[in-house]
ROBA-77839 format. One line per field, with one value per residue: x, y, z of N, C-alpha, C, O, CB in turn; residue in one letter. Coordinates in Angstrom, 1 decimal, always signed. Glycine has a CB too. Layout:
<sites>
n.east = (X/...)
n.north = (Y/...)
n.up = (Z/...)
ca.east = (X/...)
ca.north = (Y/...)
ca.up = (Z/...)
c.east = (X/...)
c.north = (Y/...)
c.up = (Z/...)
o.east = (X/...)
o.north = (Y/...)
o.up = (Z/...)
cb.east = (X/...)
cb.north = (Y/...)
cb.up = (Z/...)
rest = (a/...)
</sites>
This chain:
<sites>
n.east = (+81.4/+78.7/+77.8/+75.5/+72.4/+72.6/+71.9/+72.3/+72.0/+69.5/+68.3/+67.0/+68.2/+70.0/+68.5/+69.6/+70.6/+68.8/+70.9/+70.0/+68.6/+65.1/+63.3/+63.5/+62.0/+59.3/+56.3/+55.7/+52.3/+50.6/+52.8/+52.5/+49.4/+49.6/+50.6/+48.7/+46.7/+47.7/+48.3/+45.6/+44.0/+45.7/+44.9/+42.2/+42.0/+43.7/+41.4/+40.0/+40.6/+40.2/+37.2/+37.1/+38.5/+37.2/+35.0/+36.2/+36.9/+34.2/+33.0/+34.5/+33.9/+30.9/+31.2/+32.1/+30.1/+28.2/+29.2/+29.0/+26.2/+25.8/+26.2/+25.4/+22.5/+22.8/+23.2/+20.8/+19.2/+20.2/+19.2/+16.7/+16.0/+16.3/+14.7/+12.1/+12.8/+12.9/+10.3/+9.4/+7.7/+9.4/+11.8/+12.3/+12.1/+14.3/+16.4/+16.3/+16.6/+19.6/+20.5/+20.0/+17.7/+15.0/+11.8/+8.6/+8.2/+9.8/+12.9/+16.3/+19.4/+22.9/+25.5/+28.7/+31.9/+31.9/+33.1/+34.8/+33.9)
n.north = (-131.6/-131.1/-131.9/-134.1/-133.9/-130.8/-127.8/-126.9/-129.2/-129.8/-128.0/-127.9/-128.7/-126.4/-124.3/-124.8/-121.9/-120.2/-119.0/-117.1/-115.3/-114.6/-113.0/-114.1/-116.2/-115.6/-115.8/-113.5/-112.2/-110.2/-109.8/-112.6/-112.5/-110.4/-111.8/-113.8/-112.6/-111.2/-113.4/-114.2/-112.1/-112.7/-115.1/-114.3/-112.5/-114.3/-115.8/-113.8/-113.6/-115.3/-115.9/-112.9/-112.6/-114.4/-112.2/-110.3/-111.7/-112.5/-110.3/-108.7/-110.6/-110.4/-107.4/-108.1/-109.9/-107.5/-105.7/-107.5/-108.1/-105.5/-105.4/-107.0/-105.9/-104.0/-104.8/-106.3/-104.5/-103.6/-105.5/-105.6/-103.2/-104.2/-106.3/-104.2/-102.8/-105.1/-105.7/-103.9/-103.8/-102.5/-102.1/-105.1/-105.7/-104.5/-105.7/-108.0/-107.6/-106.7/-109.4/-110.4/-111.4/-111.8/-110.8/-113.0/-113.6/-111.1/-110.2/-111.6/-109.4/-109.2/-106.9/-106.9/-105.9/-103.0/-99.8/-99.0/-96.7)
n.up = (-174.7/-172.8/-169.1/-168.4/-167.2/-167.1/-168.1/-170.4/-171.9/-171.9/-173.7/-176.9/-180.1/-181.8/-184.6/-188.0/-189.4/-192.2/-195.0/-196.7/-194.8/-192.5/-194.1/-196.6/-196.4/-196.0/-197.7/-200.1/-200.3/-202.2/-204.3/-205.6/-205.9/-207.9/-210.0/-210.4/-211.3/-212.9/-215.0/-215.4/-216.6/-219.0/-220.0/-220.2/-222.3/-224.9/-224.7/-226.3/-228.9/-230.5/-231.3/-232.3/-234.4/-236.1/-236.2/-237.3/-240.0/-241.0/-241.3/-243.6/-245.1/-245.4/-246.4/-249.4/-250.0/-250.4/-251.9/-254.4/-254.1/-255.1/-257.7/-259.0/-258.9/-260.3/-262.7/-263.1/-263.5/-266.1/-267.9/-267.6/-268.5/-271.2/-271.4/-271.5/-273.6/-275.8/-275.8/-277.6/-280.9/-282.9/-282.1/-281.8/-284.7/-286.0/-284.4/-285.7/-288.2/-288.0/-287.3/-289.9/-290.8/-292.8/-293.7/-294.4/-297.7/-298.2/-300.6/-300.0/-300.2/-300.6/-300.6/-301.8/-301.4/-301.0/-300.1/-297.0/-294.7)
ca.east = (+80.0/+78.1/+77.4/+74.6/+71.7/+72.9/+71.1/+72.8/+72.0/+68.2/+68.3/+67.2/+69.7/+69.8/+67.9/+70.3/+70.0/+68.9/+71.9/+69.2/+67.7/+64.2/+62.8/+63.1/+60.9/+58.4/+55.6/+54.6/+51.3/+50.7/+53.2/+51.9/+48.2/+50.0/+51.2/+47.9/+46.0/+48.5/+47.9/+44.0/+44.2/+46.2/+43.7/+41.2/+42.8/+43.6/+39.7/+39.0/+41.2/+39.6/+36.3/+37.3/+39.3/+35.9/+34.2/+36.7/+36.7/+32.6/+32.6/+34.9/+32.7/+29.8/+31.6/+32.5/+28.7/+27.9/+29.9/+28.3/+24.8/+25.5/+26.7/+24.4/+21.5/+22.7/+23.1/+19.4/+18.7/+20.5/+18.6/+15.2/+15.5/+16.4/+13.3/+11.2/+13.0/+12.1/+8.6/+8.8/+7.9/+10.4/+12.9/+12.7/+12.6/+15.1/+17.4/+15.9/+17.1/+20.8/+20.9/+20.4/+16.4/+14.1/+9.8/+8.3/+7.8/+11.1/+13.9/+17.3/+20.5/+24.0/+26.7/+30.0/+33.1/+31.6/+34.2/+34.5/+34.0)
ca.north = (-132.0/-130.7/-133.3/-134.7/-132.6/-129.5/-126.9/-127.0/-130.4/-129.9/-127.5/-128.6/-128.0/-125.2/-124.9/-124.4/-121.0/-120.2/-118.4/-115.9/-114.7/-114.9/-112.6/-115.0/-117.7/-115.2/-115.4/-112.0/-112.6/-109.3/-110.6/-113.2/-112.3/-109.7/-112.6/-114.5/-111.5/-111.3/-114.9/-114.5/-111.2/-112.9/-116.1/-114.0/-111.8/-115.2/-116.5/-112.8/-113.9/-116.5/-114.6/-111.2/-113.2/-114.4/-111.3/-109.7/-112.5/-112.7/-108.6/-108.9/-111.3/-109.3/-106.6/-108.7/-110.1/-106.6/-105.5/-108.6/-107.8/-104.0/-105.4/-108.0/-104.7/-103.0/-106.2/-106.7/-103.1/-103.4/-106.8/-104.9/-102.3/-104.7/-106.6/-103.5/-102.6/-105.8/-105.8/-103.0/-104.7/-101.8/-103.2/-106.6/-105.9/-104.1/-107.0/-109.9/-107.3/-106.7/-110.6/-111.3/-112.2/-111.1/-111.1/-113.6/-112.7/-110.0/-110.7/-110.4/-109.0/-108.7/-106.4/-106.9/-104.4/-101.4/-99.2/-98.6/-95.4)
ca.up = (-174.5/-171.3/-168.5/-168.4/-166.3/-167.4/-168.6/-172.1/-172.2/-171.8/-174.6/-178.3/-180.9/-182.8/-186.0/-189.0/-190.0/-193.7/-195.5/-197.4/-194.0/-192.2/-195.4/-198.2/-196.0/-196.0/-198.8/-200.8/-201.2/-203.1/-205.4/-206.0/-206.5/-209.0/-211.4/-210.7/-211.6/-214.9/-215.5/-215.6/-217.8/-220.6/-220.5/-220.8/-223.6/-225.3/-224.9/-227.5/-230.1/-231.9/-231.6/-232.6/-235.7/-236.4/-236.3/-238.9/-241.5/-241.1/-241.8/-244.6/-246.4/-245.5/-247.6/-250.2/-250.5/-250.0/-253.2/-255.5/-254.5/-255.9/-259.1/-259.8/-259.0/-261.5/-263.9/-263.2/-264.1/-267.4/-268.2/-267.3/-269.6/-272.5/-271.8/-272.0/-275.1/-276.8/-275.9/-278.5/-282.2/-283.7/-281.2/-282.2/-285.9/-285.8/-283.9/-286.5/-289.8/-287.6/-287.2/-291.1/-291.2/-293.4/-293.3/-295.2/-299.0/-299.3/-300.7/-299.0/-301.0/-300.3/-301.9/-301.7/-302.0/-300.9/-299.6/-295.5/-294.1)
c.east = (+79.7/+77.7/+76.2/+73.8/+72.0/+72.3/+71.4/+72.4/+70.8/+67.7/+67.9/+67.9/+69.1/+69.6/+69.2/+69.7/+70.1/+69.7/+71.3/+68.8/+66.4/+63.5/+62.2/+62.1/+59.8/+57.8/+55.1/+53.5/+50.5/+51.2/+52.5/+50.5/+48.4/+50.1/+49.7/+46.7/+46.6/+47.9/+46.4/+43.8/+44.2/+45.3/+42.7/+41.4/+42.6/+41.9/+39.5/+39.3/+40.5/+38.4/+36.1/+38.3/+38.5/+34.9/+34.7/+36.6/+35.1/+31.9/+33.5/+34.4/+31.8/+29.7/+31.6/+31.1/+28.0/+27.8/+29.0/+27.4/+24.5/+25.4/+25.7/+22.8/+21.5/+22.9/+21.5/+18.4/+18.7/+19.5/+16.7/+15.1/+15.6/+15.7/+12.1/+11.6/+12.7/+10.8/+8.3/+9.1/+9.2/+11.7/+13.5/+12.8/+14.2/+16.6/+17.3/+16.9/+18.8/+21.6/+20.6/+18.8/+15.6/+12.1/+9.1/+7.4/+9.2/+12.5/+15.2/+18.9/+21.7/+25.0/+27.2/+30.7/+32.5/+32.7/+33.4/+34.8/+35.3)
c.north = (-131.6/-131.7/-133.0/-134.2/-131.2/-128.7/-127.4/-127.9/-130.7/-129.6/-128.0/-128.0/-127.3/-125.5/-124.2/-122.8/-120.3/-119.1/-116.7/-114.9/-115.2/-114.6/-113.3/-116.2/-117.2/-115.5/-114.6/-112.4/-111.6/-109.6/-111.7/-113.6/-111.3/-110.7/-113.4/-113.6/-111.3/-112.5/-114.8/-113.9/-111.8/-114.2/-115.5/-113.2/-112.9/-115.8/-115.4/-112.9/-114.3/-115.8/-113.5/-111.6/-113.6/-113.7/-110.6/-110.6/-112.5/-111.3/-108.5/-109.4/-110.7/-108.1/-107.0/-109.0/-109.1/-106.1/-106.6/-108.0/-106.7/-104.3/-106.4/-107.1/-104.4/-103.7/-106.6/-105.5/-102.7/-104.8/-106.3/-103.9/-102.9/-105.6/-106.3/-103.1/-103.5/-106.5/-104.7/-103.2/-103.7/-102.4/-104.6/-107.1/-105.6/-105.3/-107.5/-108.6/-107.3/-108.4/-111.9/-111.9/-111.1/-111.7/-111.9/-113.1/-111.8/-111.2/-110.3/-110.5/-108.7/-108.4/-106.7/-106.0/-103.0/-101.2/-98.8/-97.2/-95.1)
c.up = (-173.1/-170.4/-168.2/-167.3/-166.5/-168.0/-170.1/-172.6/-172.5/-173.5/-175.8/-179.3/-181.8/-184.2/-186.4/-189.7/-191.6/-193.8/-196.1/-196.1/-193.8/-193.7/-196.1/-197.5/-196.4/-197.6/-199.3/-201.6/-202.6/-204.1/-206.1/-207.0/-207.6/-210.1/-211.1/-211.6/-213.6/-216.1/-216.0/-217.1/-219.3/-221.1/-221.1/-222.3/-224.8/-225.9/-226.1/-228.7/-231.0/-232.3/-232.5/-233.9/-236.7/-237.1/-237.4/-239.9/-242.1/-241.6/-242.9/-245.8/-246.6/-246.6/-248.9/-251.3/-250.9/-252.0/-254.4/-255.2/-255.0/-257.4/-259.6/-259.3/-260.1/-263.1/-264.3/-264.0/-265.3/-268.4/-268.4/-268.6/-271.1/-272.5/-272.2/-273.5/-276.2/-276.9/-276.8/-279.7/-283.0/-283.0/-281.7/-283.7/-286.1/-285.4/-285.0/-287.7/-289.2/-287.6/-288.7/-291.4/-291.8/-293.4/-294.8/-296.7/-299.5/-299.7/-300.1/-300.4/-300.3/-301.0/-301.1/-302.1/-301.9/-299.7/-297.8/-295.1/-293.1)
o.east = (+80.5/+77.0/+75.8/+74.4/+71.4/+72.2/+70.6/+72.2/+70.7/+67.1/+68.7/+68.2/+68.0/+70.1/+69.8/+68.6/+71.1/+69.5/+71.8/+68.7/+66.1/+63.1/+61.0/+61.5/+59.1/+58.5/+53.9/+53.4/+50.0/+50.5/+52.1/+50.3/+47.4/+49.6/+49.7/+45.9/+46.2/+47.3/+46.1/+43.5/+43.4/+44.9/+42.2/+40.7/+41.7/+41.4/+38.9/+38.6/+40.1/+38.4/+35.2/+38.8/+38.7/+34.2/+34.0/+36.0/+34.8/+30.9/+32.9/+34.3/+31.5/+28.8/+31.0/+30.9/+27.1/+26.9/+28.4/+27.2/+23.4/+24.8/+25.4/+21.8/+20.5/+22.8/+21.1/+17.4/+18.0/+19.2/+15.9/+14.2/+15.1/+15.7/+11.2/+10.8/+12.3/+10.3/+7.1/+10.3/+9.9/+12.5/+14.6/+13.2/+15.1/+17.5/+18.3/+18.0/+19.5/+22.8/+20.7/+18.7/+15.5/+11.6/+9.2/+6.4/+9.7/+12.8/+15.4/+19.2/+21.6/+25.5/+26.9/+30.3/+32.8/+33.1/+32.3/+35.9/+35.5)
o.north = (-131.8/-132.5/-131.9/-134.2/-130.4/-129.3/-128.0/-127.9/-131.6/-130.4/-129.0/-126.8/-127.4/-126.4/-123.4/-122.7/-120.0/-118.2/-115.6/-113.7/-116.1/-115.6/-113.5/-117.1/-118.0/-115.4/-114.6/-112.8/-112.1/-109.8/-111.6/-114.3/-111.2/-110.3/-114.1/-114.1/-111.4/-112.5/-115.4/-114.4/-111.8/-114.3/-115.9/-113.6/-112.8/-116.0/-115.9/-112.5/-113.7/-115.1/-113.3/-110.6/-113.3/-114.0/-110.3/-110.1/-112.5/-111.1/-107.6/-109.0/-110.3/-107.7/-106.2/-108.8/-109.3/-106.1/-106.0/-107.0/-106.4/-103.6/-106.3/-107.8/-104.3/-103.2/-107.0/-105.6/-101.8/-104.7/-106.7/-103.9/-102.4/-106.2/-107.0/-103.0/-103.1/-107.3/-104.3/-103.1/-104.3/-103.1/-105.0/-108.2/-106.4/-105.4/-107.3/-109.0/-108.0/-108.6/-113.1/-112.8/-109.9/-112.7/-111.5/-112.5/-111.7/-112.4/-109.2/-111.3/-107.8/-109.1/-106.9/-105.3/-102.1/-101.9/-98.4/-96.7/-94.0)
o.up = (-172.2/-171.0/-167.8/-166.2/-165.7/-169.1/-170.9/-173.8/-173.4/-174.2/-176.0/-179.3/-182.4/-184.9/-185.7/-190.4/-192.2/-192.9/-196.1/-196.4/-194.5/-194.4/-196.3/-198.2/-197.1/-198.6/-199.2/-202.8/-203.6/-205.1/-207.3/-208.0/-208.4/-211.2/-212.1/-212.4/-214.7/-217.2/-217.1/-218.1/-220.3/-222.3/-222.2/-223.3/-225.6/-227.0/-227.1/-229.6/-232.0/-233.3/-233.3/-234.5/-237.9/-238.0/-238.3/-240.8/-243.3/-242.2/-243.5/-247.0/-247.8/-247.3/-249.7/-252.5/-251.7/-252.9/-255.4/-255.9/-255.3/-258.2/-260.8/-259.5/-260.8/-264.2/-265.4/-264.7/-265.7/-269.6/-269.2/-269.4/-272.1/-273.6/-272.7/-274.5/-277.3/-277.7/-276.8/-280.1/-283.8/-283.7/-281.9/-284.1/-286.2/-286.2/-285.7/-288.0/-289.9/-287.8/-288.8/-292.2/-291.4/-293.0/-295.9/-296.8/-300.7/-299.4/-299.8/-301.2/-299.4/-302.0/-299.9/-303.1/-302.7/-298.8/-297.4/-295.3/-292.6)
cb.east = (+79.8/+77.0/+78.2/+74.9/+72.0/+73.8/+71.5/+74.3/+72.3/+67.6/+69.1/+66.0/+70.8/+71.0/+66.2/+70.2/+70.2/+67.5/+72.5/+67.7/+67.6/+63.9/+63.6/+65.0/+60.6/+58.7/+55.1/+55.3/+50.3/+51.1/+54.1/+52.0/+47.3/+51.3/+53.2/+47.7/+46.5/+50.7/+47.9/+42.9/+45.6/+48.0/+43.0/+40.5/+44.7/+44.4/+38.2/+39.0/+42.1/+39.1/+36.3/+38.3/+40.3/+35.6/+34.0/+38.2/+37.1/+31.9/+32.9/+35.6/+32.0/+29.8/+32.9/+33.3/+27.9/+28.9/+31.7/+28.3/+24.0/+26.7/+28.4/+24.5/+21.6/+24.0/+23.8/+18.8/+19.2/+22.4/+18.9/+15.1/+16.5/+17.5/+13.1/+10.9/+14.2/+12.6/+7.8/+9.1/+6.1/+10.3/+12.2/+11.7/+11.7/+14.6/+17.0/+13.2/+16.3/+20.5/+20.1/+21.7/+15.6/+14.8/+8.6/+7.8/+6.3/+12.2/+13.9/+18.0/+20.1/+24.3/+27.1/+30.4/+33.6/+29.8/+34.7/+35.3/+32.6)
cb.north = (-133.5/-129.9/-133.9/-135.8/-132.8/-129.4/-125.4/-127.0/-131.2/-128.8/-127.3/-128.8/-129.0/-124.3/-124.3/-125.6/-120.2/-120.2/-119.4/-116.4/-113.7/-114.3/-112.1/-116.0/-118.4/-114.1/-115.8/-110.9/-112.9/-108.4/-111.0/-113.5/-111.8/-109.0/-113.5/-115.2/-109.9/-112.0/-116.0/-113.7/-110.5/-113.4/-116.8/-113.2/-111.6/-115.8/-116.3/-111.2/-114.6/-118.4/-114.0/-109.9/-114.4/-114.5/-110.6/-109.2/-114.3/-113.1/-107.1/-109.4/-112.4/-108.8/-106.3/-109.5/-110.7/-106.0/-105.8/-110.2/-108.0/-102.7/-105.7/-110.0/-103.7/-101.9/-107.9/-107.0/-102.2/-103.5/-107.9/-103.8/-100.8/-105.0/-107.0/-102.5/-102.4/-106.7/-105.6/-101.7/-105.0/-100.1/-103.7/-107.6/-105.0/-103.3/-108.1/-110.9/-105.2/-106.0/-111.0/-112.7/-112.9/-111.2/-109.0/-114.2/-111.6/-108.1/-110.8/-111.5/-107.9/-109.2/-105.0/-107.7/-104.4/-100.9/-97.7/-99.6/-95.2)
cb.up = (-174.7/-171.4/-167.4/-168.4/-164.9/-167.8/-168.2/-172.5/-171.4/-170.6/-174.5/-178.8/-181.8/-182.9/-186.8/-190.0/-189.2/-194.6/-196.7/-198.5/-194.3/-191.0/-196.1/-199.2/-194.3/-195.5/-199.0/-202.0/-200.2/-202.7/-205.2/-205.4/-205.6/-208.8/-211.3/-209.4/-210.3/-214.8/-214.2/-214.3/-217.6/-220.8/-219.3/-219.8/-223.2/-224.3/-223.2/-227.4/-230.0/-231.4/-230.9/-230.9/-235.4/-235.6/-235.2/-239.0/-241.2/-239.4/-240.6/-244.4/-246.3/-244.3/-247.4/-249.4/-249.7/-248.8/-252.9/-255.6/-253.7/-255.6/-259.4/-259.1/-258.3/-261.2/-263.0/-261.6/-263.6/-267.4/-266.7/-265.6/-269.6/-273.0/-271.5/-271.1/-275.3/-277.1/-274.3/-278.2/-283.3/-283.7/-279.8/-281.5/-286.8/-285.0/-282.6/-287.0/-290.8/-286.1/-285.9/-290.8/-290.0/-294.8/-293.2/-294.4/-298.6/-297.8/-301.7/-296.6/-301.9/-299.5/-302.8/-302.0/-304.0/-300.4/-300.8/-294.5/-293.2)
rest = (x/x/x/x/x/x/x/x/x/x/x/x/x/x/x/x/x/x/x/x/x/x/x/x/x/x/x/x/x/x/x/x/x/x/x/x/x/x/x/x/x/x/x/x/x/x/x/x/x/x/x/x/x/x/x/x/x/x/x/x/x/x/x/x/x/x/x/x/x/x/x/x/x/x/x/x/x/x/x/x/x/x/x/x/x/x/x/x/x/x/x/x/x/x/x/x/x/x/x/x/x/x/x/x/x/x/x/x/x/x/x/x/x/x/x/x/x)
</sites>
């Protein structure tokens, strides 16, 4: 130990010096703002998911509805012409003798055993 008044004595004791070096105390802020910068990215990334998961299921249907309203067009188109066709009385005789009716006054006849073509 040094006596007392001595220079050495004045002295404050030596810091413990870290094992890694000055370096590792240091903070890379560059680094850092690299991985905070990463960090933000994938949040934001994340936020487009659900959205953009959204947007395809909502245009899928769209297709889908797309497709039915062609086929129920052309359902309406087949429906149309077979209500102008039985606005025509040969039309609708026609049906009534196919469905077994006859006009008041004939008589109706049916054979049997005639041979099939």
């Amino acid at each position: 130990m040094p006596p007392a008044g001595s220079a050495a004595a004045r002295r404050p004791p030596a810091r413990p010096t870290n094992p890694l070096g000055a370096a590792a105390l240091r903070v890379r802020w560059d680094r850092v703002g690299r991985v905070a910068l990463l960090v933000v990215l994938l949040l934001v990334a994340l936020a487009y998911v659900g959205p953009a998961r959204s947007l395809l299921s909502t245009w899928q249907a769209s297709n889908a509805k797309h497709a039915q309203l062609r086929d129920l067009q052309r359902e309406h188109a087949v429906l149309l012409q077979r209500v102008h066709a039985l606005r025509d009385p040969r039309t609708v005789q026609a049906e009534a003798r196919r469905l077994g009716m006859v006009r008041p006054g004939e008589r109706s006849y049916v054979i049997q055993g005639l041979p099939r073509d």
